[in-house]
N, C-alpha and C positions, 0 to 999 in steps of 0.2 A: 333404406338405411338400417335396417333389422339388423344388420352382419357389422355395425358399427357402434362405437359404444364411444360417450362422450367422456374424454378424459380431460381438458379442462376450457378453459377460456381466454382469449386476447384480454387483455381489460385496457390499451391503449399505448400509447408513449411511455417513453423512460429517458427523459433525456433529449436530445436533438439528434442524437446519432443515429436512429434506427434501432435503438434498443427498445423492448417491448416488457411490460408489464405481463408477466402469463400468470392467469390461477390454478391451479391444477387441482382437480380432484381425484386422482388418484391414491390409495392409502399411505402408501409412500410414494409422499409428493411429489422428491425428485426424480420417481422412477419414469416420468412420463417422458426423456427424455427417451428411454428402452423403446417407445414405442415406436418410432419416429421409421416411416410417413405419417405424417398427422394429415388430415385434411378436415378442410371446411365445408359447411350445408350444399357451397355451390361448386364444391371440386376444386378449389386451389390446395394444391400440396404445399407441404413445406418437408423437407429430407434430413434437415440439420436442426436443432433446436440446442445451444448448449446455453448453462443457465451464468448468470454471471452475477447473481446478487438475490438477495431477498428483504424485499419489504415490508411493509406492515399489510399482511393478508396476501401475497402476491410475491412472484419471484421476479428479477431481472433476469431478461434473456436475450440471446442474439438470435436470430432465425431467418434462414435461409430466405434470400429475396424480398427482405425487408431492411432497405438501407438507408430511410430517412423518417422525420417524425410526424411528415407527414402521411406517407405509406401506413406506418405503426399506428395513426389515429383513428385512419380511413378504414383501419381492422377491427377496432377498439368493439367488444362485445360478440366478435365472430367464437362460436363454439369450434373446439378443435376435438376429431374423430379418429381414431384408431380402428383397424378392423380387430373383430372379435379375437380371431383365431389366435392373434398376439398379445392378446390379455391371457393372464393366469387363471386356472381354473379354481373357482370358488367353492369354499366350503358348504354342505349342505344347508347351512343355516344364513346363509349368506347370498344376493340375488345382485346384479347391475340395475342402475333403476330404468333403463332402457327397457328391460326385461317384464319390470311390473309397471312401467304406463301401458294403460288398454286392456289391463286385468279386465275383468267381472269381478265385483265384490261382492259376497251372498254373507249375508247373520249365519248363525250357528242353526236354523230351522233352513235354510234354502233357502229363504226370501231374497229378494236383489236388492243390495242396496246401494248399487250404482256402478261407476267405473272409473279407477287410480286415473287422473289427470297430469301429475306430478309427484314427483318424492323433493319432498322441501326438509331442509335442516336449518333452522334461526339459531343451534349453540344448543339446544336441548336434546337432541337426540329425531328420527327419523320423522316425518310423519308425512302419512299416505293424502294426497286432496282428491278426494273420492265426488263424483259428480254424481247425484242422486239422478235416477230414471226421467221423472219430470223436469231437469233442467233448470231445479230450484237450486241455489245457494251453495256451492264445492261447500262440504262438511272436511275439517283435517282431523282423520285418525291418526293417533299415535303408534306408529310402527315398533310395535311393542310385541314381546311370546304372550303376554296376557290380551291385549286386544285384536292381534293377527295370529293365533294360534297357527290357521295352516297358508302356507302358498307353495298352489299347483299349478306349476308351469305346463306340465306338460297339458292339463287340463284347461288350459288357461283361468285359472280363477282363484280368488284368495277366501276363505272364509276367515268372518270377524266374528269379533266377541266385545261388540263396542261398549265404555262408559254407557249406563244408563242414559238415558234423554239425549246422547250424541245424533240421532237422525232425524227426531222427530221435530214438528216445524218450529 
């Protein structure tokens, strides 16, 4: 699934008709319908997604081969995928978070300080849940130019420049 890159989410029902709840994380949100074969973890495509409303956090959509509320519920949490090649190419400073789970995270001296398990946003802005070597406690770094100065993809691995006292037990 490296060649796919998750663009949003079922999040359930809308209604009794087969309407569906989709989140979309794409920057511009409505664009996910540009992307469209979408598919899920275990290979259901969907060909048509058109959006027909937006709620609080979430759009209304109709999608292809989902014609009742129960279908649409039976979905409710399925991640929807795009392949890569159909997404827009990114500015340098700018990464898919497909891209940085499974980094290596190394300090600013080389030391490892673990590996990107997730890119989470609560409304503050980015942060990296970095799993330390020992399999202690995911630390959340702030995906920030001050506390992730570099990320090298092709290197596979990011160096930090964490808050004091961020790693230690």
């Amino acid at each position: 699934m490296r060649d796919m890159i998750c663009v949003g989410r079922l999040a359930g029902a809308f209604g009794v008709r087969g309407e569906v709840r989709l989140k979309s994380f794409c920057a511009d949100p409505e664009a996910i319908v540009d992307y469209v074969p979408l598919s899920t973890a275990n290979g259901r495509e969907f060909r048509q997604i058109v959006l027909t409303g937006q709620g609080s956090g979430a759009y209304t959509a109709r999608v292809d081969g989902i014609t009742t509320k129960e279908e649409a519920d039976a979905l409710k949490g399925a991640d929807l995928f795009a392949p890569r090649d159909r997404l827009p190419a990114l500015p340098d400073d700018e990464y898919y978070h497909a891209d940085l789970i499974g980094l290596a995270v190394h300090d600013t001296g080389g030391a490892l300080l673990g590996t990107v398990r997730a890119v989470l946003n609560h409304g503050a802005g980015d942060l990296l849940e970095v799993l330390p070597p020992q399999g202690q406690a995911t630390v959340l770094l702030p995906f920030t130019l001050a506390a992730v100065p570099t990320v090298d993809l092709a290197a596979g691995r990011i160096v930090a420049d964490p808050p004091e006292g961020l790693f230690e037990g």
